[in-house]
C-alpha positions as CSV (number, residue, x, y, z in Angstrom):
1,X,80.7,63.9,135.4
2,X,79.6,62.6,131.9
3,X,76.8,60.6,133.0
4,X,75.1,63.7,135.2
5,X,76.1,66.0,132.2
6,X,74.0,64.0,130.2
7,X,71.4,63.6,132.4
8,X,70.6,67.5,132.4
9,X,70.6,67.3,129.1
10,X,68.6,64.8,128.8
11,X,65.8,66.1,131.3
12,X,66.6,69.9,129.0
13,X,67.6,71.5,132.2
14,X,70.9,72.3,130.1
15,X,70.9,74.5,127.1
16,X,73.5,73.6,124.9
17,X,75.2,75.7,122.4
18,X,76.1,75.5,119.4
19,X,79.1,77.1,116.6
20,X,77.0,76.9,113.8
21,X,74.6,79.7,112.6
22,X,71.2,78.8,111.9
23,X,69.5,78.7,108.4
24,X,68.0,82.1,107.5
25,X,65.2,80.4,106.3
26,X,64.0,79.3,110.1
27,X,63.8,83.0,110.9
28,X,61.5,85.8,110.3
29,X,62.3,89.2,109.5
30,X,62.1,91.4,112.2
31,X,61.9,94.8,110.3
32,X,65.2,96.1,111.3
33,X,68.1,95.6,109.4
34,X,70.7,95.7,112.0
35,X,69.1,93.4,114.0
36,X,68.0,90.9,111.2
37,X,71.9,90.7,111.1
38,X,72.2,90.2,114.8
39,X,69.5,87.5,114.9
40,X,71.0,85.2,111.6
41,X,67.9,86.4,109.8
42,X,65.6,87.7,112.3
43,X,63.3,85.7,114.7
44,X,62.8,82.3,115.3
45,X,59.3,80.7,113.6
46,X,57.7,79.4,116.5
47,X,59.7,79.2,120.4
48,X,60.0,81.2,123.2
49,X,61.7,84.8,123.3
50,X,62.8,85.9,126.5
51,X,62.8,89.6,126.8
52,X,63.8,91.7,129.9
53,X,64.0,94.8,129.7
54,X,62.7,98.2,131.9
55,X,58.6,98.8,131.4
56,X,57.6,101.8,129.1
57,X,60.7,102.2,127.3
58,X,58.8,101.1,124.2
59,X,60.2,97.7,124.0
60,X,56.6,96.7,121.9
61,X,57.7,98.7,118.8
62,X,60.5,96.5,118.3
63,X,58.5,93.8,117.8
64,X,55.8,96.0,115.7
65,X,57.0,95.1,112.2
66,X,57.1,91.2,112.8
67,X,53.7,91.1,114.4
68,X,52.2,93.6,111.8
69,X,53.3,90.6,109.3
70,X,52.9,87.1,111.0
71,X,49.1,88.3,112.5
72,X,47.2,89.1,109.1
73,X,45.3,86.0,109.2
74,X,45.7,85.4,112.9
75,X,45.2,86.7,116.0
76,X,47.7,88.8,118.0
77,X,47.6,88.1,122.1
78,X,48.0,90.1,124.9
79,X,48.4,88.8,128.4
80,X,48.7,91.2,131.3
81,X,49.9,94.4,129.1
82,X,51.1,96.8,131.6
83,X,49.3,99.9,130.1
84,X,46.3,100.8,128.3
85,X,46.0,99.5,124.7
86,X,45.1,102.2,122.2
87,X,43.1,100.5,119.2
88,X,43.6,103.6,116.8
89,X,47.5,103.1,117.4
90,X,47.2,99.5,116.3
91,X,45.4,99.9,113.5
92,X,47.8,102.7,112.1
93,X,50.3,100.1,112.1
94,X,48.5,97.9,110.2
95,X,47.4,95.8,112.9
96,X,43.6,95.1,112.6
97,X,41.5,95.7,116.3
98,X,39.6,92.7,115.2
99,X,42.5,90.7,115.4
100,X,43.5,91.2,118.7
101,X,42.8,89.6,122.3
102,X,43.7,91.0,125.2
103,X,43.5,89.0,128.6
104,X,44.4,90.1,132.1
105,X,44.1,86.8,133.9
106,X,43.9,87.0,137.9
107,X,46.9,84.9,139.2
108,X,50.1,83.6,137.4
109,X,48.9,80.0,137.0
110,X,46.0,81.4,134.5
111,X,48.4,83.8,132.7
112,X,50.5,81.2,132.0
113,X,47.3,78.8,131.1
114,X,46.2,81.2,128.8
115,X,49.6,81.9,126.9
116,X,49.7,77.8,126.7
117,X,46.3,78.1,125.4
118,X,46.7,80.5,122.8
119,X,49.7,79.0,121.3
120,X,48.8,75.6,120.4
121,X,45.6,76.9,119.5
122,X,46.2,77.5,116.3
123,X,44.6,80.6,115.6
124,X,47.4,82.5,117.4
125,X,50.3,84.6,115.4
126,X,52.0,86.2,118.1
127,X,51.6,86.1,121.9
128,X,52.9,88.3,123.8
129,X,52.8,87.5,127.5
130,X,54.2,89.9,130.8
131,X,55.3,87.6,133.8
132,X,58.0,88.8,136.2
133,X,57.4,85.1,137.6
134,X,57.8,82.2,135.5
135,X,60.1,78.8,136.1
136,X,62.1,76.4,134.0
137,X,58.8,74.2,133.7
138,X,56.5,76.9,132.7
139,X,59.2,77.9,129.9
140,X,59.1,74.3,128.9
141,X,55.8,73.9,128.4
142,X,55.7,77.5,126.4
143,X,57.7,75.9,123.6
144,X,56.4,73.0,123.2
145,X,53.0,74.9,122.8
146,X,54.9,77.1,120.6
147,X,55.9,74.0,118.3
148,X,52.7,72.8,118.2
149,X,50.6,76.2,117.1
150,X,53.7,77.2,114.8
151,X,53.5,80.9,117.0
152,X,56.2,83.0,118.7
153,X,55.9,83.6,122.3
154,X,57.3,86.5,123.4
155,X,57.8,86.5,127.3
156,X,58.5,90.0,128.9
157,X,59.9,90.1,132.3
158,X,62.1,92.4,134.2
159,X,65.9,92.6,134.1
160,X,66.7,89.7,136.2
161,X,71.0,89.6,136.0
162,X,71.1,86.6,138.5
163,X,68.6,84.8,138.0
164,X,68.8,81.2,136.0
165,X,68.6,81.2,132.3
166,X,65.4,80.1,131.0
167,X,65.1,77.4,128.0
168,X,64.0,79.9,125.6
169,X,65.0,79.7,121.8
170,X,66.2,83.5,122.1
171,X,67.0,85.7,125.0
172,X,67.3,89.8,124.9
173,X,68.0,92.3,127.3
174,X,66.6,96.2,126.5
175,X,67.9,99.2,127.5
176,X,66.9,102.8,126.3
177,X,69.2,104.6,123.8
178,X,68.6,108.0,122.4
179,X,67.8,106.9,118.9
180,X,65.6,104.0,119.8
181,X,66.7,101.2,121.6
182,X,69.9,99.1,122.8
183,X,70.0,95.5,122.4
184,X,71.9,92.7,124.0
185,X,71.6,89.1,123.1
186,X,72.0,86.6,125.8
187,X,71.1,83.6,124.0
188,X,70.7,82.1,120.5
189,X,71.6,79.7,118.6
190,X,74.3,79.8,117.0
191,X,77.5,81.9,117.5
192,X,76.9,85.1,118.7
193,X,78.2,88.1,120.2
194,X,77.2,89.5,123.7
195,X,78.5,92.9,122.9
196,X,75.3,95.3,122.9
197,X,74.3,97.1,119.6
198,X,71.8,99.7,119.0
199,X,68.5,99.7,117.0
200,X,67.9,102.9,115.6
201,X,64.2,103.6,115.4
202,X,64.5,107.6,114.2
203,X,62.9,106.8,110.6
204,X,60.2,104.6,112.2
205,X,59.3,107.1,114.9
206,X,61.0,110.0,115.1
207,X,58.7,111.9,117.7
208,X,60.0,108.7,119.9
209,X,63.6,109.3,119.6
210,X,66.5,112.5,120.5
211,X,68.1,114.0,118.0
212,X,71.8,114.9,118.1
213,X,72.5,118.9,119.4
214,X,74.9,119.6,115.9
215,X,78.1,120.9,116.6
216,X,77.4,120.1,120.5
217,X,80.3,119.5,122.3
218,X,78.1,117.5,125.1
219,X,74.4,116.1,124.9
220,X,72.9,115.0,127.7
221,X,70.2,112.6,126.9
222,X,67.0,112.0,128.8
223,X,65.7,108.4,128.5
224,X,62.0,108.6,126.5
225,X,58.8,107.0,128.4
226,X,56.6,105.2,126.2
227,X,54.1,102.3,126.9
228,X,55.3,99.2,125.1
């Protein structure tokens, strides 16, 4: 049992665990305090994060503040967006238009080329690809090209409860919450608890979020549709 344990892990088809937290100093601040505490610092430099999570809840303005900061100087990628891109929005987060490629490759084999592409390019600070189909080998070869370009890949897919565990350097599942969005980490390194938490985005965007009915003995909540 040993010897094919080691194997796997050998061959990375095993993602091992670990007690220890990471050093704050690998990470990246992802604009939110609670989830900066979440994360052991925020997000990984450069790697793979696996995000599933229902389209059009506005799972793209959680990662707004990091990409606003890590794409000054280079470019920000889109592969396969599922809605329409609005350049005015962009650039009133402080994201210049002239900083950003978007690509809607035909098949999955070029969306996945082109994410490859763009992060060992170089010239790449964030890529942010949607593929409800992707494989332990395509993962693989996303974070080495990660390591390579020093860029985050962020991989949106949809909620996928039984499928296999890709080797990505953080996993998140997305849910929408009232205030802004609820977060559950399935995998980090690091100890870490699977219990969700909420990210409240009512000072950020509050035309995005429901307020609370004061002295309301019941609320019901309706869930908020916005393009990521």
């Amino acid at each position: 049992m040993h010897t094919l344990i080691t194997e796997l892990q050998n061959k990375q088809l095993i993602w091992k665990g670990s007690h220890s937290f990471s050093n704050a100093k690998d990470h990246r601040s992802t604009g939110f305090d609670e989830l900066d505490q979440r994360l052991n610092g925020g997000f990984p430099h450069h790697g793979v994060v696996d995000i599933q999570s229902i389209g059009g809840i506005g799972e793209l303005r959680l990662l707004l503040p990091h990409i606003t900061t890590c794409t000054q100087k280079r470019l920000f990628v889109l592969i396969n967006p599922p809605g329409n891109v609005c350049a005015d929005y962009l650039l009133s987060q402080g994201i210049q238009p002239s900083q950003v490629l978007i690509l809607y490759p035909t098949s999955t084999k070029h969306a996945l080329w082109a994410a490859e592409q763009s992060l060992k390019s170089g010239a790449s600070g964030c890529v942010c690809l949607w593929q409800n189909d992707i494989e332990i080998h395509h993962a693989k070869r996303l974070q080495v090209a990660s390591e390579t370009g020093q860029c985050l890949q962020f991989l949106f897919r949809p909620v996928q409860p039984h499928i296999f565990s890709l080797p990505a350097s953080l996993g998140l599942t997305l849910a929408p919450h009232d205030s802004g969005l609820e977060v559950r980490i399935t995998k980090q390194k690091g100890g870490f608890s699977r219990r969700p938490f909420i990210v409240n985005m009512t000072t950020c965007w509050p035309e995005l979020t429901v307020a609370p009915e004061p002295n309301a003995s019941t609320v019901i909540s309706f869930p908020m549709q916005q393009q990521g």
